[in-house]
C-alpha positions in Angstrom: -15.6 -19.6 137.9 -17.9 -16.5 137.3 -18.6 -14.4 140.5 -22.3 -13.5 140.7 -21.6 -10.6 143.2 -19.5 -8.2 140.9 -19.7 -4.6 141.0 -21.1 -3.4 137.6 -17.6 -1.7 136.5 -15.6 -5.1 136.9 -18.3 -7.5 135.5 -18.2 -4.7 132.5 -14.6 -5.0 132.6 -14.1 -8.5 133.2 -11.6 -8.3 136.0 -11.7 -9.9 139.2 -13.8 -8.2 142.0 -13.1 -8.4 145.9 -17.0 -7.3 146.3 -16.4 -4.8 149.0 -19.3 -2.7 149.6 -19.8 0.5 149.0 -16.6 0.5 146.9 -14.6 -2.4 145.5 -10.8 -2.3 145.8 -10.6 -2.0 142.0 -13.0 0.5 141.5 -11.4 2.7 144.8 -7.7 2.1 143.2 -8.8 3.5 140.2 -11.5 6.3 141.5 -14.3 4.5 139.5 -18.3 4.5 139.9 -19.0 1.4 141.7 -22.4 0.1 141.7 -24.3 -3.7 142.8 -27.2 -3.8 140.5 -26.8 -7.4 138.9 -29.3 -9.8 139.4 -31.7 -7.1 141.3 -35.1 -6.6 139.5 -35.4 -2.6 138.8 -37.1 -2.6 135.8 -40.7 -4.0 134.2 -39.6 -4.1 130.4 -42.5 -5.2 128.0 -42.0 -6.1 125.0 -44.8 -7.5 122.0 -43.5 -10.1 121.0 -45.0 -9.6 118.0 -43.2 -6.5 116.4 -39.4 -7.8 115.8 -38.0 -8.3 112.8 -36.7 -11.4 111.0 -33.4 -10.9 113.4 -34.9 -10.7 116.5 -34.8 -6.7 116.9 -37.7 -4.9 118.6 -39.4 -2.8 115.6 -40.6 -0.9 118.3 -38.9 0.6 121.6 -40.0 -1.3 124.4 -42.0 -0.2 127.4 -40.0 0.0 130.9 -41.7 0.8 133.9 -39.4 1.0 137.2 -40.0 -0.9 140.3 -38.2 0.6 142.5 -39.1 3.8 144.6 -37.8 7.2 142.9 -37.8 10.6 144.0 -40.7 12.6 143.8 -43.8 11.6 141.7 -42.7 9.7 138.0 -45.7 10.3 135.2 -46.2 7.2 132.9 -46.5 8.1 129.2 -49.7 7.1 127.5 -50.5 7.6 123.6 -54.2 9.3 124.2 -53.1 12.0 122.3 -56.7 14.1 123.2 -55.7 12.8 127.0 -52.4 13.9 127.0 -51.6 16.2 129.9 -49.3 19.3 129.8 -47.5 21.5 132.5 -49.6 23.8 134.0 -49.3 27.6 134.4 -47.6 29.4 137.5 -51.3 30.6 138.3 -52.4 26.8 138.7 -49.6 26.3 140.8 -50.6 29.3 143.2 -54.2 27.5 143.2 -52.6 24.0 144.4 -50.9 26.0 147.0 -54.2 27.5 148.7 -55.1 23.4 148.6 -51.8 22.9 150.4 -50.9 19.9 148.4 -46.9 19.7 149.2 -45.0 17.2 146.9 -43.6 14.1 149.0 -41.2 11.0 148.7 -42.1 7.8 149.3 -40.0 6.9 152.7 -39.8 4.1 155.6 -41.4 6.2 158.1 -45.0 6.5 155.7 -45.2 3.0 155.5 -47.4 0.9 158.0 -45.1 -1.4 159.9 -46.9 -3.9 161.5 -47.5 -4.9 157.5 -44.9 -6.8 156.2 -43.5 -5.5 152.8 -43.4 -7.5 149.6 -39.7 -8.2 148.0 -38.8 -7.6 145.0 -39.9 -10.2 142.9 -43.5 -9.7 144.7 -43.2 -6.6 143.5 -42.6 -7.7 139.7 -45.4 -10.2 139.7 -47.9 -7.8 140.9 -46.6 -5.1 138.2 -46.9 -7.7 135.3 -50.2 -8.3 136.5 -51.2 -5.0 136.5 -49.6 -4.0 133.7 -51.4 -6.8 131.5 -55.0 -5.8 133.0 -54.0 -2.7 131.4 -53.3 -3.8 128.0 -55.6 -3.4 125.0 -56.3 -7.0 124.9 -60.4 -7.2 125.9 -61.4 -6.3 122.1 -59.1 -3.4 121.7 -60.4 -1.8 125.1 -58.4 -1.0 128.0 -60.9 -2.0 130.9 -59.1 0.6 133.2 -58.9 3.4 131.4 -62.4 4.4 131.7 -61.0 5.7 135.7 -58.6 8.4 133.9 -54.4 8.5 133.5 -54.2 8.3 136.9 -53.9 4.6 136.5 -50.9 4.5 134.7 -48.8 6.2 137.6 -49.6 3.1 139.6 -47.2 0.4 138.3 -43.7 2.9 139.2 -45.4 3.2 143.0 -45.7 -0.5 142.9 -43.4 -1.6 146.5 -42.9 1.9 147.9 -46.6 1.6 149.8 -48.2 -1.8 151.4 -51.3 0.3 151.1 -51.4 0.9 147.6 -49.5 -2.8 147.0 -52.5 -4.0 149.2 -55.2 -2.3 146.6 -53.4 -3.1 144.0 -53.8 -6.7 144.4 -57.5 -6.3 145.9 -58.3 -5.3 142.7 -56.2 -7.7 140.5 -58.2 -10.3 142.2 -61.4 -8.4 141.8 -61.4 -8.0 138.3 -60.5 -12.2 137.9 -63.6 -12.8 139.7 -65.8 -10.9 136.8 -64.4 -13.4 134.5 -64.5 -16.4 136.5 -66.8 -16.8 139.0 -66.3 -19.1 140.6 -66.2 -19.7 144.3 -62.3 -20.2 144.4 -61.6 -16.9 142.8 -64.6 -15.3 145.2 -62.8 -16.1 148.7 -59.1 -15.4 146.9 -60.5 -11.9 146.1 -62.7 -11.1 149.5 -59.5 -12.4 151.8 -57.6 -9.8 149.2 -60.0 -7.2 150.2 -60.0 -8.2 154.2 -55.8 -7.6 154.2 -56.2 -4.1 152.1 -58.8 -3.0 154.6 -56.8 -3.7 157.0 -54.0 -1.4 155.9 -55.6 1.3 154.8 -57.3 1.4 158.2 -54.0 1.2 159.6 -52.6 4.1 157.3 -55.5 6.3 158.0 -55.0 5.8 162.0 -51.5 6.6 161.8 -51.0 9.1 159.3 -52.0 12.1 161.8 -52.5 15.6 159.9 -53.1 14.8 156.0 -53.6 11.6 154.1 -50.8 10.9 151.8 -51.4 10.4 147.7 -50.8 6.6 148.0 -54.2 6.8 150.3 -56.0 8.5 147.7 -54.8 6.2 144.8 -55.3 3.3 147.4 -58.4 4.3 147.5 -59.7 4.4 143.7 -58.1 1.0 143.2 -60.6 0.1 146.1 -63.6 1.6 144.1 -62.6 -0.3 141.2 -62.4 -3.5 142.9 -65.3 -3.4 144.5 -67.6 -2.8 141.0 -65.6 -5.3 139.5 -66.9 -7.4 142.5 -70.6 -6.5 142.0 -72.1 -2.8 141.8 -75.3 -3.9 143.7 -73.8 -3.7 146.7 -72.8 0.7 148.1 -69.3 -1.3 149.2 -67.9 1.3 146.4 -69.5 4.1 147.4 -67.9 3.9 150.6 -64.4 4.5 148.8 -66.2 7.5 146.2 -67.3 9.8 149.0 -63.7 9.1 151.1 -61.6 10.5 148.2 -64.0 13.1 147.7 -63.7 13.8 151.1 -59.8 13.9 151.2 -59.6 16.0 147.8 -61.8 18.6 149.4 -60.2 18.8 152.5 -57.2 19.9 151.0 -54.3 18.1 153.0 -53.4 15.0 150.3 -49.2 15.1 150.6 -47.5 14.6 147.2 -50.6 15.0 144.9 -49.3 17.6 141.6 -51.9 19.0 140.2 -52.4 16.8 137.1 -53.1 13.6 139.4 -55.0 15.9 141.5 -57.4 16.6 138.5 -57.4 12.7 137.1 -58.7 11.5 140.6 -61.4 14.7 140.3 -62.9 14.4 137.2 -63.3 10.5 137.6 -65.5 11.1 141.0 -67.4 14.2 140.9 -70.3 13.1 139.0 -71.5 10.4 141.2 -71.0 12.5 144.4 -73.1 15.5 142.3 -76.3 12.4 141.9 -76.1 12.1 145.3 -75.7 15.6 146.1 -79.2 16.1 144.0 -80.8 13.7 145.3 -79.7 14.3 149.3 -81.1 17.5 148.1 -77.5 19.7 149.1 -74.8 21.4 147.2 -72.0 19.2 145.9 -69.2 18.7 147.9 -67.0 20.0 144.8 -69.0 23.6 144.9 -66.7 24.9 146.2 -64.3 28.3 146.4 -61.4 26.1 144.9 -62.6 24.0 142.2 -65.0 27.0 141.2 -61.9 29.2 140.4 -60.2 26.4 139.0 -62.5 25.9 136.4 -64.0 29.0 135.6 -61.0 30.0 133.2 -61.8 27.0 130.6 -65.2 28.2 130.6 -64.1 31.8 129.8 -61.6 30.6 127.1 -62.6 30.6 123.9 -59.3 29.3 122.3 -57.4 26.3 124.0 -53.9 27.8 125.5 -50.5 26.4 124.8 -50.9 25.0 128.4 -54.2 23.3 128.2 -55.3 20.4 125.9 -58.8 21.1 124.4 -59.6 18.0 126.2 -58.8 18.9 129.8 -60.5 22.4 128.9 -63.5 20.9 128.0 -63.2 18.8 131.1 -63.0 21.4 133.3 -65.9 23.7 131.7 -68.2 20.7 131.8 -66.6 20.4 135.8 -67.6 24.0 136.4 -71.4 24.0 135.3 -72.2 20.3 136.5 -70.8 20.9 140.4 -73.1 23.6 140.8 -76.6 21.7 139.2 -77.3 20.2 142.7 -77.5 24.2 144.2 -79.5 25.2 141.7 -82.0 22.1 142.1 -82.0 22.9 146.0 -82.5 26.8 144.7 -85.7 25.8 142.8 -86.8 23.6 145.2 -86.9 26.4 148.1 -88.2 28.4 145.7 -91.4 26.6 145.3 -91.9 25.9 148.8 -91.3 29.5 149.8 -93.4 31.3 147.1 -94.1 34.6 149.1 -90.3 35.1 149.1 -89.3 37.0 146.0 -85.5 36.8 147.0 -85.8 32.7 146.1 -87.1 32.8 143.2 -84.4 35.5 142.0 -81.3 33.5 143.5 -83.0 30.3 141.0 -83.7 32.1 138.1 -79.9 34.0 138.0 -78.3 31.0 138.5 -79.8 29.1 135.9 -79.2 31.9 134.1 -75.7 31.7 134.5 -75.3 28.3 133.9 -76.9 28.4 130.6 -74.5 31.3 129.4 -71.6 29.2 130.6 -72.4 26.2 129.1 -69.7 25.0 127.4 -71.3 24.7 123.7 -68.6 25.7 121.5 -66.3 24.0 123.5 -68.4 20.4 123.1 -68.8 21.4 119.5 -65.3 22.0 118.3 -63.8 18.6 120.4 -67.1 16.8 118.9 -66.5 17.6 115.0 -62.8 15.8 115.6 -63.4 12.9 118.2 -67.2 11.9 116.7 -68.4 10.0 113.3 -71.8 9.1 112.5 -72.7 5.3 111.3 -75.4 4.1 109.8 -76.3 2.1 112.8 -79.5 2.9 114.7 -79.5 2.9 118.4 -81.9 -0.3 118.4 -84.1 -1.8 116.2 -87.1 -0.6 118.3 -86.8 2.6 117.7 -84.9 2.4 113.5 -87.7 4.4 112.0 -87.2 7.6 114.3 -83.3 7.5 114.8 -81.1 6.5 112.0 -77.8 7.0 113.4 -75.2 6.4 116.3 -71.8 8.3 116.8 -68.9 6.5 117.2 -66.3 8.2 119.7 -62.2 7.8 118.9 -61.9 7.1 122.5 -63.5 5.9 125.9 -62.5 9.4 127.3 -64.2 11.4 124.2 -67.3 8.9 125.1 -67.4 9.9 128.6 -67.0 13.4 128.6 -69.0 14.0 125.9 -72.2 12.5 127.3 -71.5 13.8 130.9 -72.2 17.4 128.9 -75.3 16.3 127.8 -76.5 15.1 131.1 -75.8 18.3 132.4 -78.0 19.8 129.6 -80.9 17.4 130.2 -80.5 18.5 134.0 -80.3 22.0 133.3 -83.1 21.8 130.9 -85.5 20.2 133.1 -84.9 22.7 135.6 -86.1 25.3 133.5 -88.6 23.8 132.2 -89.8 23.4 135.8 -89.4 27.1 136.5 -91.4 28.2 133.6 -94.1 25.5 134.5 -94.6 26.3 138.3 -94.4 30.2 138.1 -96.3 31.1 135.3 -97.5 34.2 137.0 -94.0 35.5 138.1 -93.1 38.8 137.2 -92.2 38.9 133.6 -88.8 40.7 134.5 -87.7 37.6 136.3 -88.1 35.1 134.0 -87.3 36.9 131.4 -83.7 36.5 132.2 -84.7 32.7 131.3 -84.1 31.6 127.7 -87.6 30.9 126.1 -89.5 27.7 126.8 -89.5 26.2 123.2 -85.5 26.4 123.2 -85.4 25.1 126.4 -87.8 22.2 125.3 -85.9 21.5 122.0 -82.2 21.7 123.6 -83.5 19.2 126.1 -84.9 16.5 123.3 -81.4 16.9 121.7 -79.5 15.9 124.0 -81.3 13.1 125.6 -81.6 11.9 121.3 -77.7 12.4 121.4 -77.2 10.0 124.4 -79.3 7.6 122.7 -77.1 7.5 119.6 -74.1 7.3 122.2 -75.0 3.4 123.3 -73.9 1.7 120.7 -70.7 3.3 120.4 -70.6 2.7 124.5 -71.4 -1.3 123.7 -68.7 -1.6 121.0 -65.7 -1.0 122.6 -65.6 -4.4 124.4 -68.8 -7.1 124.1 -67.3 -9.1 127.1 -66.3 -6.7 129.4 -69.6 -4.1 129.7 -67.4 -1.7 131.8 -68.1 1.7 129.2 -72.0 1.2 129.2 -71.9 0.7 132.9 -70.2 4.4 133.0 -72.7 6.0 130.7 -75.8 3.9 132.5 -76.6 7.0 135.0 -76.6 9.0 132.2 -78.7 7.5 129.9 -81.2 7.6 132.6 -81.0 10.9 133.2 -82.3 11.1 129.7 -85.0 8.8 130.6 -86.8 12.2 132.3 -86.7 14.3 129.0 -89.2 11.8 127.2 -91.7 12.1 130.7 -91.3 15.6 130.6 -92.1 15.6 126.6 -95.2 13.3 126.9 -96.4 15.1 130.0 -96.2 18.4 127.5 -97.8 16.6 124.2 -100.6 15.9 126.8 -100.9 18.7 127.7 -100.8 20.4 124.5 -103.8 17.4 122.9 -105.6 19.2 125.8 -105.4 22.5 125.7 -105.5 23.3 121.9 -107.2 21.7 119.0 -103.6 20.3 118.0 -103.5 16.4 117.4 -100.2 15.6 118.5 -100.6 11.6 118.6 -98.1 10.9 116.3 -95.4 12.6 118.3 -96.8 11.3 121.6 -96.8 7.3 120.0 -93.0 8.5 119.2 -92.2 9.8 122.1 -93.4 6.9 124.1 -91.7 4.5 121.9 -88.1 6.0 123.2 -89.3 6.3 126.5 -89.6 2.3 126.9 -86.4 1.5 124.5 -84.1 3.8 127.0 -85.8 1.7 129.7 -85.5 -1.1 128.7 -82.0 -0.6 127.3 -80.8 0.9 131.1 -82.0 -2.5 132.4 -80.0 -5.0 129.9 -77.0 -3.2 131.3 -78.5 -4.4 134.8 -79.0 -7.6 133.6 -75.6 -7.8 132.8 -74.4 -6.4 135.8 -76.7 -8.5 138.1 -78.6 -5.6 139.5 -82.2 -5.7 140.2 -84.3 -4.3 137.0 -85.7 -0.7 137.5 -89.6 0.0 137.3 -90.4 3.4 135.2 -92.2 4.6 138.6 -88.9 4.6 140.1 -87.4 6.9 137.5 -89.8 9.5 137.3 -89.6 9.8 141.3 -86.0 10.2 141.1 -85.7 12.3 138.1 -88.7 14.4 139.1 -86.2 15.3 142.3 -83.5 16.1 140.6 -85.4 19.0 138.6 -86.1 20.3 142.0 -89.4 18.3 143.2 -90.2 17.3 146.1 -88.2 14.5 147.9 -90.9 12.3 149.3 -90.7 11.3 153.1 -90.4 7.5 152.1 -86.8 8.6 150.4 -85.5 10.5 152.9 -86.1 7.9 155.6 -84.1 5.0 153.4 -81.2 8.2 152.6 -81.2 8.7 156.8 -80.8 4.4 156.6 -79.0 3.4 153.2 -76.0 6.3 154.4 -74.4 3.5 156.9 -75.1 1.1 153.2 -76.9 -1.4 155.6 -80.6 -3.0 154.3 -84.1 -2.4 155.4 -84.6 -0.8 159.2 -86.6 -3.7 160.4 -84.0 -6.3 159.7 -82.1 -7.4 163.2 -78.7 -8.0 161.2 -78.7 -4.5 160.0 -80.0 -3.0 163.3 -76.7 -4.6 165.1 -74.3 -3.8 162.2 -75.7 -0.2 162.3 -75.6 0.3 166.1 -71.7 -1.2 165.8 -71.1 1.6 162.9 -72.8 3.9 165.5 -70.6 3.7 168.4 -66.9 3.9 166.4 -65.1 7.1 168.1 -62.7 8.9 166.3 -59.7 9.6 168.9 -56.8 9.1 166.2 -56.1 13.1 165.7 -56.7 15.9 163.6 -57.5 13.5 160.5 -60.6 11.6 162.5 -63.0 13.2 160.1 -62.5 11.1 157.2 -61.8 8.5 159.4 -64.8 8.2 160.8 -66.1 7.7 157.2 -63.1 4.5 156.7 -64.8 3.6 159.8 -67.6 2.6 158.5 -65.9 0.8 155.5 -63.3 -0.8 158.1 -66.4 -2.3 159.7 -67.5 -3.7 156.3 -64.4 -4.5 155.4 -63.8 -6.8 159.0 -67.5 -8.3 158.7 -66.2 -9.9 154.9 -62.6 -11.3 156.6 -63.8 -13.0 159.5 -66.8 -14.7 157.0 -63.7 -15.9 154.8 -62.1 -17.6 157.5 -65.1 -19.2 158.5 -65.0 -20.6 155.4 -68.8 -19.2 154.9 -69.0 -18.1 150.7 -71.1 -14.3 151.3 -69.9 -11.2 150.8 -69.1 -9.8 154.4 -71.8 -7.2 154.6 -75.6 -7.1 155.3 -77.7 -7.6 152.1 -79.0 -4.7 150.9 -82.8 -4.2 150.3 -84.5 -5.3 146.9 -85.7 -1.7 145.9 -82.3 -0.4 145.5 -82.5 1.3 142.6 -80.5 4.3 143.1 -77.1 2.0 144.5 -76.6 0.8 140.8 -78.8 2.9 138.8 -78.8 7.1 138.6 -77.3 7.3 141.9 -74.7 5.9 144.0 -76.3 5.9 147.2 -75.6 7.8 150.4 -73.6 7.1 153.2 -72.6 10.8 154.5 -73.8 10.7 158.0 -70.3 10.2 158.9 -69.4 14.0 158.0 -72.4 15.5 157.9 -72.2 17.9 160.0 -69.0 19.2 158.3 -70.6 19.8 155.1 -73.8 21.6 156.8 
């Protein structure tokens, strides 16, 4: 009769076992290694079933990802070859050390215990279901890896945190809701999102003086999940500004400095829209991430230790951070014209940020990641752009156009300092480049993001995750065509020039990027966007004046509640309101999961009152900035901190 309780040595050797633990008899006669291991899943081992040969051998070496916790922090392979990460210098290190970012093991006292934890074949389910989210299999797209590598680390953490197991399947069930919708698949996914509120609540309370990495990946999985759920509602937002918040802070246990950086690059953009239109600096302008950056801008060859990727990513980091101080720069500026001293503090930055823009950089990675087609961006507009690019990858895509929205930015700004202080001293703007450049750089880029949809639409027609990512910036380009008709009128004005022709053309653009922005909301379920909305928007974020109409729904839509004469949102506010924050030293981004714990409880008790809403009050109609350039605002929580 075969035993099933063998050590590994005797079933290998096919003796008889007494199954003493820690050592068998056998194995302690003979000094032997002595190990329990059969029948325990340790090991995820994928396999495609397609690639063996006519005797059943794997043509290729199969993928293993381990279940159970290791030491330290294990980094899944991926094949991006451009994405590909590599060891970083000593000097980086020093850097993560001034963030005090120590390295950590996953261990029984980090875990939450009034949560119990999954077994292991809990743990294998929810890995295979990750793992096959993450497989090429939507088109040839891999829907998550738009969110950076830091998703592949999550399948080896799988079972060593009922935080992150708790996100992880929040957002498994998330994402089956965007393909079936139906209202089965609704309450499975918001009672998901109910029990990994819970926890990370829980985690948060009772982790004390730093928030562990599992928080932070937690976290993301919770951002993911909740677009996947519906990006009209600022449920995600929540989640953006609360990593953001952690990853400035400095006090994340066990993050290195490659996962540090993943986690970064995928938030930074929507905090810096927010950041303009709050009218602030960024939350990532900062000493830190400054330093940390400045060398890829300064580098004019990639280094042994840097990919040309991840440089570029970090020189398009450096300038973009610091667009939100230069908008608030311009707009004291104008308000404060007597002052000399604010206009010189605008004009030298800007300065500044147009020598460091990364142009070689975006030129050399374009000429190997980028191929033109004879496809033009829509029919619309054939007979004034031919062409498209196609990108190798959704990374290429991504970081690519985030370069040239921060030259439409930039070149707006500029635009806006040459137009409002025409009698300046001539020394001052001189330091500018000239206005023609200015206006010619600014009409290529937003062309270039244009040519950039279809690429964006191709990589998956059922799953419209990559045009969701480039929407903001698209409509960021949406400003480059008002500024160029406001010119051409202008110009039809002022001279004897008939520019008609270009106007008709530059108006015909103008409605296609429009009305292109607001498919993608169609598909996305968002409210359509009026062309008034954009240029209010857009006319702030070149450093205009944010109307008193705006600020009053910022000072509201910050708690993400609706309108302020609507009762439920007066009582859901007031509840947000009176949350304390007597936890300890970490009550500061607490107070901000606060808010999302008070979300997060509305949407569990609706479940179990068998009511079909989404647990939160419904945000106004005129929301254009939750799903469109920006993200929406829900600082208040830390405000003061960031003053």
């Amino acid at each position: 009769m075969t035993q099933a309780g063998k050590c590994d040595t005797c079933r290998q050797r096919k003796v008889k076992c007494d199954e003493k633990k820690p050592k068998c008899g056998a194995c302690r006669k003979k000094d032997r290694a002595c190990q329990y291991t059969f029948g325990k899943i340790s090991a995820l081992v994928l396999e495609d079933p397609n690639q063996y040969t006519g005797h059943g051998k794997a043509k290729v070496a199969p993928h293993t990802v381990p279940l159970q916790p290791q030491d330290g922090f294990r980094k899944v392979e991926h094949s991006e070859g451009k994405n590909s990460t590599t060891p970083e210098t000593s000097s980086q290190s020093e850097d993560m050390h001034s963030l005090q970012l120590f390295p950590s093991r996953p261990s029984s006292h980090m875990l939450v215990p009034s949560i119990p934890q999954m077994s292991s074949s809990q743990n294998a389910v929810l890995a295979a279901r990750y793992i096959h989210v993450m497989e090429a299999q939507y088109g040839g797209f891999n829907p998550v890896s738009i969110d950076g590598f830091w998703i592949g680390h999550v399948p080896s953490r799988i079972g060593t945190s009922p935080v992150l197991d708790r996100a992880v399947e929040f957002m498994l069930d998330s994402f089956a809701t965007h393909w079936d919708s139906s209202h089965r698949k609704q309450v499975a996914a918001r009672m998901s999102k109910g029990r990994a509120l819970k926890v990370l609540r829980q985690a948060l309370d009772e982790d004390g003086n730093g928030v562990r990495d599992d928080i932070a990946i937690a976290s993301m999985l919770h951002f993911a999940a909740e677009v996947y759920m519906g990006v009209d509602n600022v449920d995600w937002v929540l989640h953006v500004l609360g990593v953001s918040k952690m990853l400035t802070q400095g006090n994340v246990q066990g993050l290195d400095i490659d996962l540090l950086w993943s986690l970064v690059d995928g938030l930074y953009v929507d905090e810096v829209s927010e950041a303009m239109l709050e009218g602030r600096s960024s939350i990532y302008d900062t000493e830190f991430y400054i330093n940390y950056t400045y060398d890829a801008v300064l580098k004019s060859t990639t280094s042994s230790s840097m990919t040309l990727f991840d440089q570029l990513s970090r020189a398009v980091m450096h300038v973009l951070v610091q667009i939100p101080r230069l908008t608030f720069y311009v707009r004291y500026a104008i308000c404060h014209s007597d002052n000399p001293r604010s206009l010189q503090a605008a004009v030298f930055l800007a300065q500044q940020l147009w020598v460091f823009s990364p142009d070689e950089l975006v030129q050399r990675y374009f000429d190997g990641a980028v191929t033109m087609t004879s496809i033009p961006p829509g029919p619309d507009i054939a007979d004034l752009i031919q062409e498209s690019f196609c990108f190798d990858t959704v990374q290429s895509l991504i970081l690519i156009t985030k370069y040239w929205r921060f030259r439409v930015f930039l070149c707006g700004i500029l635009q806006r300092l040459h137009r409002e202080f025409t009698n300046a001293q001539p020394l001052v703007l001189g330091m500018l480049p000239d206005l023609e450049t200015v206006v010619a750089e600014d009409l290529k880029a937003a062309t270039h993001l244009a040519q950039s949809l279809q690429s964006a639409l191709s990589f998956s027609s059922s799953l419209q995750l990559v045009p969701l990512r480039i929407l903001s910036s698209l409509q960021v380009s949406i400003g480059t065509w008002i500024r160029h008709i406001h010119r051409l009128r202008l110009l039809a004005t002022d001279t004897d020039l008939d520019p008609s022709l270009e106007l008709i053309n530059a108006q015909r653009i103008k409605v296609w990027v429009v009305e292109a922005a607001n498919r993608i909301h169609d598909t996305w379920h968002v409210p359509r966007s009026e062309e008034s909305a954009f240029e209010v928007v857009l006319d702030i974020a070149t450093g205009g004046e944010i109307p008193e109409g705006i600020k009053r729904r910022l000072e509201w839509n910050r708690w993400g509640f609706g309108e302020c004469d609507s009762p439920k949102a007066n009582e859901a506010k007031s509840r947000s309101l009176q949350v304390n924050s007597k936890e300890g030293p970490n009550s500061r981004i607490g107070h901000l999961f606060k808010n999302i714990s008070v979300v997060g409880k509305l949407g569990e008790n609706m479940v179990h009152d068998g009511v079909g809403h989404q647990g939160r009050v419904a945000a106004p109609n005129e929301t254009w900035w939750h799903a469109s350039i920006w993200p929406g605002t829900v600082r208040r929580a830390y405000e003061e901190e960031l003053a």
